[in-house]
C-alpha positions as CSV (number, residue, x, y, z in Angstrom):
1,X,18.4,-1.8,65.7
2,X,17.2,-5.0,64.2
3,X,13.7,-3.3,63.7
4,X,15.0,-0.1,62.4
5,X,16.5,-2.2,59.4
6,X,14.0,-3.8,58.5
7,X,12.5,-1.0,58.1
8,X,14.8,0.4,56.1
9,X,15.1,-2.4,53.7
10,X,11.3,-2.7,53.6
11,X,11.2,1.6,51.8
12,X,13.0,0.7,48.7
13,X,11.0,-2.3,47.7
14,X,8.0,0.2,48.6
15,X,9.2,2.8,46.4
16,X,9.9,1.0,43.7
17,X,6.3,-1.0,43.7
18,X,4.9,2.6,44.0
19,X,6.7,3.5,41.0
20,X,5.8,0.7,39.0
21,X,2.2,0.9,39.9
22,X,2.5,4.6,38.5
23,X,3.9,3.9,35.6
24,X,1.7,1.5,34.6
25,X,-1.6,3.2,35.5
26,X,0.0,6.1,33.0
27,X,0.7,3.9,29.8
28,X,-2.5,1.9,30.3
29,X,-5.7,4.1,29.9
30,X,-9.5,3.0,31.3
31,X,-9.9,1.1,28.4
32,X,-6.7,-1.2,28.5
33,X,-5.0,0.3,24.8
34,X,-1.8,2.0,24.8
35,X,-2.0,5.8,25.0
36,X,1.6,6.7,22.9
37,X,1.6,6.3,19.1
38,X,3.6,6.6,16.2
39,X,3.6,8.9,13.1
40,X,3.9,7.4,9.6
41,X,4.8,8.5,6.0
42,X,5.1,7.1,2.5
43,X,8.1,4.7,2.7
44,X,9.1,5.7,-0.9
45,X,9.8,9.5,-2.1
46,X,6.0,11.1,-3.4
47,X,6.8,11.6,-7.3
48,X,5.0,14.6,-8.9
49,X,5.4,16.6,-11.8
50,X,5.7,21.1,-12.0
51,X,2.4,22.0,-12.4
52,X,0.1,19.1,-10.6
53,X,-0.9,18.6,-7.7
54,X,0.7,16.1,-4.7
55,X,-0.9,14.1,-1.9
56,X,1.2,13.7,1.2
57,X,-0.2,11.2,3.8
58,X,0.5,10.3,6.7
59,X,-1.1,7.8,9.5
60,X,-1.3,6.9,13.3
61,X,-0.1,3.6,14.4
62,X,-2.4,2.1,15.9
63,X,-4.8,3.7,13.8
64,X,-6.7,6.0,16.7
65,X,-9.1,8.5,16.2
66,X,-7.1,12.3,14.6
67,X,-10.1,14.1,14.6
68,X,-9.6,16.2,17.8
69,X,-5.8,16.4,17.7
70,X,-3.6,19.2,16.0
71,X,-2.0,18.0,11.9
72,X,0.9,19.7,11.3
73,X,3.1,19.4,8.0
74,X,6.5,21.8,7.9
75,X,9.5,22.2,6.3
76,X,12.7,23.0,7.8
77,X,10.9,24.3,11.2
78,X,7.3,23.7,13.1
79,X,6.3,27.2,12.4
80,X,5.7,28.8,10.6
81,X,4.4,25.2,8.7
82,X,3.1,24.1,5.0
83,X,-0.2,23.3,6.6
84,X,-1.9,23.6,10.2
85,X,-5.0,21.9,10.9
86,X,-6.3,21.5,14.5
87,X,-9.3,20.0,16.2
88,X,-11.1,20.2,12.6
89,X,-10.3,23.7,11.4
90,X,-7.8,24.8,9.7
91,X,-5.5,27.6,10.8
92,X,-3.8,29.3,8.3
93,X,-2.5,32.0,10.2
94,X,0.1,29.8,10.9
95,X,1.2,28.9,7.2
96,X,4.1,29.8,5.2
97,X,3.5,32.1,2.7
98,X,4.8,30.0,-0.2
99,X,2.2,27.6,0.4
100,X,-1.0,30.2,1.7
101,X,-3.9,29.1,-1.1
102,X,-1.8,26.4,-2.3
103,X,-2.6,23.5,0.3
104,X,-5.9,21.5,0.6
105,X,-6.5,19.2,3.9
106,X,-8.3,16.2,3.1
107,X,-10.2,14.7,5.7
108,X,-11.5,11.7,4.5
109,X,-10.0,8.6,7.1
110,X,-9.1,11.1,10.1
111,X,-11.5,8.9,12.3
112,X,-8.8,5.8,11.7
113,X,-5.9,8.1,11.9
114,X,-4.8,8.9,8.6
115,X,-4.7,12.2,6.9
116,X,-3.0,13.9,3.8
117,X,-2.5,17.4,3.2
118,X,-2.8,17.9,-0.9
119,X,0.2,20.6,-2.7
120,X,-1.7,22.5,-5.7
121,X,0.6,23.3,-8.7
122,X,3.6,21.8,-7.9
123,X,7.1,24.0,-8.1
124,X,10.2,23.3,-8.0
125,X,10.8,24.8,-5.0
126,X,8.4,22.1,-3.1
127,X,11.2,19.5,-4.5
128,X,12.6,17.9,-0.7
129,X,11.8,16.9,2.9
130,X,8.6,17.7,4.8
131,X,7.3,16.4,8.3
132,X,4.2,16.1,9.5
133,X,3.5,15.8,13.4
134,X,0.6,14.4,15.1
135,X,-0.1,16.4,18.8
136,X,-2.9,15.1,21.4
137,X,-1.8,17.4,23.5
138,X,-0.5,15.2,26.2
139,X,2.1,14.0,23.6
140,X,3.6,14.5,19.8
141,X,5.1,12.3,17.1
142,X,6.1,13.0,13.5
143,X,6.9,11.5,9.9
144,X,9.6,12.5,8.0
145,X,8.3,12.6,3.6
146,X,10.2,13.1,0.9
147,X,8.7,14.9,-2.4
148,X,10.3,14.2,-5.7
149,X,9.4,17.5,-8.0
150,X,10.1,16.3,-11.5
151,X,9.7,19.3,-14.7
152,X,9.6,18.1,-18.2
153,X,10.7,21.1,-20.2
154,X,8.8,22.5,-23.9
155,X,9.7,21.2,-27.8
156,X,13.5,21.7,-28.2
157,X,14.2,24.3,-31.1
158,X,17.0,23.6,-33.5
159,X,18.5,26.1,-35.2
160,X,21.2,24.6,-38.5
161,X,23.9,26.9,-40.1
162,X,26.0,24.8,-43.0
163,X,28.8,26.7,-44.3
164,X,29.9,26.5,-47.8
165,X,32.5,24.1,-46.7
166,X,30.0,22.0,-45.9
167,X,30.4,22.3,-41.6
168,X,27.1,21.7,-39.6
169,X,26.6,23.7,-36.8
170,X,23.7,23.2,-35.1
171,X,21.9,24.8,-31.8
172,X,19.3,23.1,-29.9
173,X,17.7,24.8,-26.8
174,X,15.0,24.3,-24.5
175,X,13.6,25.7,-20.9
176,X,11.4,24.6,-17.9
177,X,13.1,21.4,-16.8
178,X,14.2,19.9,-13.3
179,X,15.7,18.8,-12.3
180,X,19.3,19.1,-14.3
181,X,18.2,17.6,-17.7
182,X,20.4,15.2,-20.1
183,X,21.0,15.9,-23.7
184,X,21.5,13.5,-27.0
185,X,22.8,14.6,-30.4
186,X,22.1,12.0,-32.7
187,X,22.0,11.3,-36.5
188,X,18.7,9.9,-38.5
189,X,21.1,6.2,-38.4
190,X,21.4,6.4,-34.3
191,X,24.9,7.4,-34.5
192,X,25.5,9.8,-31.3
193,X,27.1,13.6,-31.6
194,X,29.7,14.8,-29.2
195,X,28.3,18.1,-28.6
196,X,28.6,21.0,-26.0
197,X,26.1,21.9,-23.6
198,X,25.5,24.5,-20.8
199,X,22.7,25.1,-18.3
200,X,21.2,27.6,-15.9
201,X,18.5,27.9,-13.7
202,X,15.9,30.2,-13.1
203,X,16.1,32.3,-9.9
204,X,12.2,33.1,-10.6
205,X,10.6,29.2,-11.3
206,X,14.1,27.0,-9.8
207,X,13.4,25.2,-13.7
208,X,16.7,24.8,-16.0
209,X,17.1,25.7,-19.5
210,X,19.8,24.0,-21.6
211,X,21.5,25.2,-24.9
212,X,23.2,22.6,-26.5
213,X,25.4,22.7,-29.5
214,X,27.9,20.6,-32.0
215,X,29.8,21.2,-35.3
216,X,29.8,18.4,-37.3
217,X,30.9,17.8,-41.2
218,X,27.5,17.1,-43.5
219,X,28.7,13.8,-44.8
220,X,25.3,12.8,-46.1
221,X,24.0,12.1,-42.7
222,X,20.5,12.9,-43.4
223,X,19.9,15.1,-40.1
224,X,20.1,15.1,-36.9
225,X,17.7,14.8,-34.0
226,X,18.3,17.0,-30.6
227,X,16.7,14.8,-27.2
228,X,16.2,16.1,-24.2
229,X,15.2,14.1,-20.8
230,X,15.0,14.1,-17.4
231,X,16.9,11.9,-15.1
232,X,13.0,11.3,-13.3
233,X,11.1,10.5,-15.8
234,X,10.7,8.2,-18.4
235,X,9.3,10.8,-21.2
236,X,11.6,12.9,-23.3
237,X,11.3,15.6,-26.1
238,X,12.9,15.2,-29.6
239,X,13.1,17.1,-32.6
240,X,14.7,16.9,-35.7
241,X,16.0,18.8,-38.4
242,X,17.2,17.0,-42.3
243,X,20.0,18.4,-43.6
244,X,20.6,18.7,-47.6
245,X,22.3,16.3,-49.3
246,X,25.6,17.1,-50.2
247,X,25.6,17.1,-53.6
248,X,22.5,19.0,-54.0
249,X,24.1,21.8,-51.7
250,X,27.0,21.9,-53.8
251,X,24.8,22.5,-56.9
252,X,22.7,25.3,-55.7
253,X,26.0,27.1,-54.4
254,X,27.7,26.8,-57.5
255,X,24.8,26.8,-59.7
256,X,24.4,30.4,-60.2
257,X,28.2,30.8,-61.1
258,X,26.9,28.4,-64.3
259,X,23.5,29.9,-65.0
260,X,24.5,33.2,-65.0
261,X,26.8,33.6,-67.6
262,X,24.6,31.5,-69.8
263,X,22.0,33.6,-69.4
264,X,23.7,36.9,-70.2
265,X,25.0,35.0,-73.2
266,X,21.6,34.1,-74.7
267,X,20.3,37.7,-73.3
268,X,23.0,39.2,-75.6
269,X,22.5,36.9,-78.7
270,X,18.5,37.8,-78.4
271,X,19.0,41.4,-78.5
272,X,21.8,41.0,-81.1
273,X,19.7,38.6,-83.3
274,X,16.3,41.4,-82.5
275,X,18.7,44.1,-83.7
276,X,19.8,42.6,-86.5
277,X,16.3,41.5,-88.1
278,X,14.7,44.9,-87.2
279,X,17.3,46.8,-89.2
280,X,16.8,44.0,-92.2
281,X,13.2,45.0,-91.9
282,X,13.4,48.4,-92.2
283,X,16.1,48.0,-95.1
């Protein structure tokens, strides 16, 4: 009985040293590095504008060799992806077709374990998160990146109407911009316009046009300037529009109420007078 138990206590501490032994001969190859590895991505969101062109990278920690392993950058789902590229080809029969002709891999640093796949003519419909996944094909690991699409939008167009009250109202509009953008009324002193403004967005280019507008009384103000920005970037697009001076409105509205009747006046005294000396004459 005694042997039989030692025995039996002697199989666990076997079996685990067995398992130990394998696990370490798996996680340590021939040349004593780590096999595993870690995927990753820009820590900050990759800013780029509608139109241009966006790099997004990602790397292998440590910083092994990519070249023979399969690059994959998606969306919402592995497949199909924004970009395949495997064992140094590309394979575009598995790309989404928003993104077929659109995606360039660059290749430069695979040997060290980086690689970016480069967006051509950004949309607003690239705006959000990507992955990309590194596969070795004993084992996978993946990045999540975040692209920032950012549109600034043409000239705003301001189109004035002043009553002969003297009202303002004034219409400013504008298209291609995303996201959302923000609009100013102000006057040529700085002084801001409460004004009404509505949006809507393309369901063709995901870009938003804005029409904005205010009624204001022209109390000499000069003008006005319509500004329109997005919350993403630090440029913005202003125009302006100078209104009349008061008092000069007032005179060509009621200058022709003045002229007028003058005129027809000294019309009727010419003809009168020319009337009058060609009958002297002929007397």
């Amino acid at each position: 009985m005694a042997k039989t138990r030692g025995q039996d206590a002697f199989r666990p501490i076997g079996s685990v040293s067995l398992v130990l032994l394998q696990l370490l001969s798996g996680a340590i190859p021939g040349n004593g590095q780590k096999a595993d590895f870690e995927v990753f991505g820009p820590r900050e969101p990759v800013l780029a504008k509608v139109g241009e062109d966006a790099d997004l990278l990602c790397y292998l920690y440590p910083n092994i060799n990519a070249e023979d392993m399969e690059l994959r950058w998606y969306r919402d789902q592995p497949s199909p992806a924004v970009h395949v590229h495997r064992k140094g080809k590309d394979v575009p029969e598995e790309q989404m077709a928003l993104y077929q002709g659109r995606t360039t891999f660059l290749k430069e640093g695979v040997a060290q374990g980086q690689a970016s796949v480069r967006i051509g003519n950004v949309t607003a419909f690239d705006n959000g998160t990507f992955h990309c996944q590194f596969n070795n094909g004993t084992m996978s690991a993946e990045a999540t990146l975040w692209l920032t699409v950012a549109g600034l939008g043409s000239e705003p167009r301001i189109q004035v109407q002043v009553d002969q009250d003297g009202v303002v109202r004034a219409e400013c509009t504008s298209a291609g911009w995303y996201p959302e953008p923000q609009v100013e009324w102000r006057d040529f002193r700085g002084q801001m316009f409460h004004s009404e403004t509505n949006v809507s967005v393309s369901p063709i280019t995901g870009l938003w046009a804005v029409t904005s507008s205010l009624t204001v009384p022209n109390k000499a103000v000069g003008g006005m300037a319509c500004s329109i920005s997005s919350p993403l970037l630090t440029e913005k697009k202003v125009s302006r529009h100078h209104l009349p001076d008061p008092a000069s409105r007032w005179f060509q509205s009621t200058a022709w109420k003045i002229v007028l009747p003058l005129f027809l006046a000294a019309a009727i005294l010419g003809a009168t007078v020319a009337c009058f000396l060609w009958k002297r004459e002929r007397a």
